[in-house]
Backbone as CSV, one residue per row, in Angstrom:
resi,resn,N_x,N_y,N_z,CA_x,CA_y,CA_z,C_x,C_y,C_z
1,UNK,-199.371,-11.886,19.949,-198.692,-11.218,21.035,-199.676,-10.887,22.156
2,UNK,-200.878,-10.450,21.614,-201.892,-10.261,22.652,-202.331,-11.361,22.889
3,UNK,-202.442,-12.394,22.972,-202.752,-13.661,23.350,-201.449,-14.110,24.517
4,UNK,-200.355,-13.877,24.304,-199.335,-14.529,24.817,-199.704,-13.419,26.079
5,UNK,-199.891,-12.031,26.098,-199.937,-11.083,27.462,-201.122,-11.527,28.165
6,UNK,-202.244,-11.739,27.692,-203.279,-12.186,28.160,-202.780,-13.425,29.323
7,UNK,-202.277,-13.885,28.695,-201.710,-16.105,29.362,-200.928,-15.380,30.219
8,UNK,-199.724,-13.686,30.233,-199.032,-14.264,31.492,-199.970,-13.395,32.587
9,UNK,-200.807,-11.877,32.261,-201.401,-11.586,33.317,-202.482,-12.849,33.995
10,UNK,-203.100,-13.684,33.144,-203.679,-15.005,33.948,-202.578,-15.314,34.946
11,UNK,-200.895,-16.207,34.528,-200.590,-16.577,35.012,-200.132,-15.835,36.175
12,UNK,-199.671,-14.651,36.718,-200.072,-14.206,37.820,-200.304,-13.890,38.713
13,UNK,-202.176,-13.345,38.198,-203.405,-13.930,39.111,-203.796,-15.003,39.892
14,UNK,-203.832,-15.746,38.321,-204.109,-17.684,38.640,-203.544,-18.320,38.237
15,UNK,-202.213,-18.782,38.766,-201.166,-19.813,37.927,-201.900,-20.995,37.844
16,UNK,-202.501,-21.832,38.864,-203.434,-22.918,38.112,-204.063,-22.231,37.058
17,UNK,-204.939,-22.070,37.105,-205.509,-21.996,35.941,-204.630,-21.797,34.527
18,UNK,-203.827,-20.681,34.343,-203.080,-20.595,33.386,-201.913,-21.854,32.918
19,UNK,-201.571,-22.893,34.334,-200.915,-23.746,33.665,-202.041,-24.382,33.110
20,UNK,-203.243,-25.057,33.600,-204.507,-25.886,33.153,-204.560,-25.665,31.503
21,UNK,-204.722,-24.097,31.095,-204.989,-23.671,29.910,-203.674,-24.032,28.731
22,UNK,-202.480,-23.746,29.500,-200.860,-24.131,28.547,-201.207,-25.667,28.643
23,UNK,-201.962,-26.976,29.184,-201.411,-27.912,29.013,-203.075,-28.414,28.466
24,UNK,-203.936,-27.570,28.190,-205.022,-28.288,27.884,-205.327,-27.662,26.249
25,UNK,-204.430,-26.671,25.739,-204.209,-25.837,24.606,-204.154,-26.886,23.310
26,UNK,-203.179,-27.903,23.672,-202.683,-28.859,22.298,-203.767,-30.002,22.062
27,UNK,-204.097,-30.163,23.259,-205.404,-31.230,23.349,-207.404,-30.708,22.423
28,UNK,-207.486,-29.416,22.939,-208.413,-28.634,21.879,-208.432,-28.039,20.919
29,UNK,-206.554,-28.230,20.731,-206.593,-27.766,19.214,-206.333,-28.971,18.082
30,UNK,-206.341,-30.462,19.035,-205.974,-31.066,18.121,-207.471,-31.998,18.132
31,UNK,-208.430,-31.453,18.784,-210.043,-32.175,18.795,-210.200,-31.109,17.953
32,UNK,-210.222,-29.708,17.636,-210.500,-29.231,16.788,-210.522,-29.162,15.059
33,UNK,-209.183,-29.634,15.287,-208.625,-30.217,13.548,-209.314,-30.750,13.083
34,UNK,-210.337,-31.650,13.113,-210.898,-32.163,11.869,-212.084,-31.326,11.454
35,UNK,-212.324,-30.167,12.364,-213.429,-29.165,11.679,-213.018,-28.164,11.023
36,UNK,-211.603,-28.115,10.961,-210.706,-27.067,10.358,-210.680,-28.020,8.559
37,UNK,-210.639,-28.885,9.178,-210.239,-29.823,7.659,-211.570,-29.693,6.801
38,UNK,-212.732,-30.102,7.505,-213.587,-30.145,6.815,-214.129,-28.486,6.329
39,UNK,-213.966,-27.564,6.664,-214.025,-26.260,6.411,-213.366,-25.700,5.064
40,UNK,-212.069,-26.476,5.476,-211.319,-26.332,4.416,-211.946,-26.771,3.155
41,UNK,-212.221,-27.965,3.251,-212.988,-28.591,2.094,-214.293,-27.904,1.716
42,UNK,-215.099,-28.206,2.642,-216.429,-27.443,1.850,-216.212,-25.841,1.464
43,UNK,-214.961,-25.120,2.165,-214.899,-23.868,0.990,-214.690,-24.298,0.045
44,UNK,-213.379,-24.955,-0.192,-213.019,-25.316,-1.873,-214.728,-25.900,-2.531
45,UNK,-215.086,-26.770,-2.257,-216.750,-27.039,-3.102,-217.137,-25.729,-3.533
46,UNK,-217.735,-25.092,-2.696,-218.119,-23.901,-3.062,-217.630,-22.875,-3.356
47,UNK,-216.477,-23.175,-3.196,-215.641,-21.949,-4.549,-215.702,-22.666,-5.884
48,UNK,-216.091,-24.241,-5.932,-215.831,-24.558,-7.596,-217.278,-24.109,-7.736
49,UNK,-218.254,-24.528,-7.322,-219.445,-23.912,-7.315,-220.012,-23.221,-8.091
50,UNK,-219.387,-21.938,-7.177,-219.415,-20.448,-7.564,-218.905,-20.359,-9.111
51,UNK,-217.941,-20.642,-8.832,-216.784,-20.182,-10.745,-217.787,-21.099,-11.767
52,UNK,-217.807,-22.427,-11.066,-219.260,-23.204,-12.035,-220.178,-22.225,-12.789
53,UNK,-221.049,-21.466,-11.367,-221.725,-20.725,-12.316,-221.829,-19.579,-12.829
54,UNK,-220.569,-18.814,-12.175,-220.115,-17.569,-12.912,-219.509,-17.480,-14.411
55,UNK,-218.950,-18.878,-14.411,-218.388,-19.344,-15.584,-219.005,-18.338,-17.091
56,UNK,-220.437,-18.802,-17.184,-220.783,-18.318,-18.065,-221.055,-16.652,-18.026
57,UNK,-221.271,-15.859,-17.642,-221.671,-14.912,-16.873,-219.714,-13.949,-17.857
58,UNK,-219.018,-14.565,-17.000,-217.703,-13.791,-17.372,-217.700,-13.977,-18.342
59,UNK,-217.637,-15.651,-19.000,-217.586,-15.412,-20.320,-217.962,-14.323,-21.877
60,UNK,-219.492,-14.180,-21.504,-220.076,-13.344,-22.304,-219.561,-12.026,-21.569
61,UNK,-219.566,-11.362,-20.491,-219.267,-10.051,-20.570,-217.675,-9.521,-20.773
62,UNK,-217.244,-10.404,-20.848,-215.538,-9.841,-21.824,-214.874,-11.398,-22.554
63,UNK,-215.266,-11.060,-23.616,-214.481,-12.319,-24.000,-213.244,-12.482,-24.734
64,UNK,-212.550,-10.830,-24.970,-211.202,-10.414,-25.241,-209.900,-11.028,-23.873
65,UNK,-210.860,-10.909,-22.593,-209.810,-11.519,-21.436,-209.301,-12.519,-21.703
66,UNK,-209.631,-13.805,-22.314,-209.707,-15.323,-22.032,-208.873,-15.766,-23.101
């Protein structure tokens, strides 16, 4: 919502500019996507990682949970 008030006090001020930003929005968010993807991924790695080596760790300190 604060994003959307922000875009109309731009628009305005500076309607160029604010249309520039509404029509250049889908274009940097869709050059952006593949760093979203890969983010995505290397968390998951390192969340198996992690449990990899916590694995043992939980094990021995409760082993009534499991």
């Amino acid at each position: 919502m604060l994003a959307f008030l922000l875009w109309c006090i731009l628009f305005v001020f500076c309607w160029p500019l604010a249309i520039l930003a509404l029509v250049a929005y889908p274009f940097v968010w869709l050059l952006l996507l593949p760093f979203r993807i890969l983010g995505v991924a290397v968390d998951g790695v390192l969340e198996i990682i992690y449990l990899a080596i916590t694995l043992p760790l939980r094990l021995l300190s409760a082993p009534s949970r499991i």
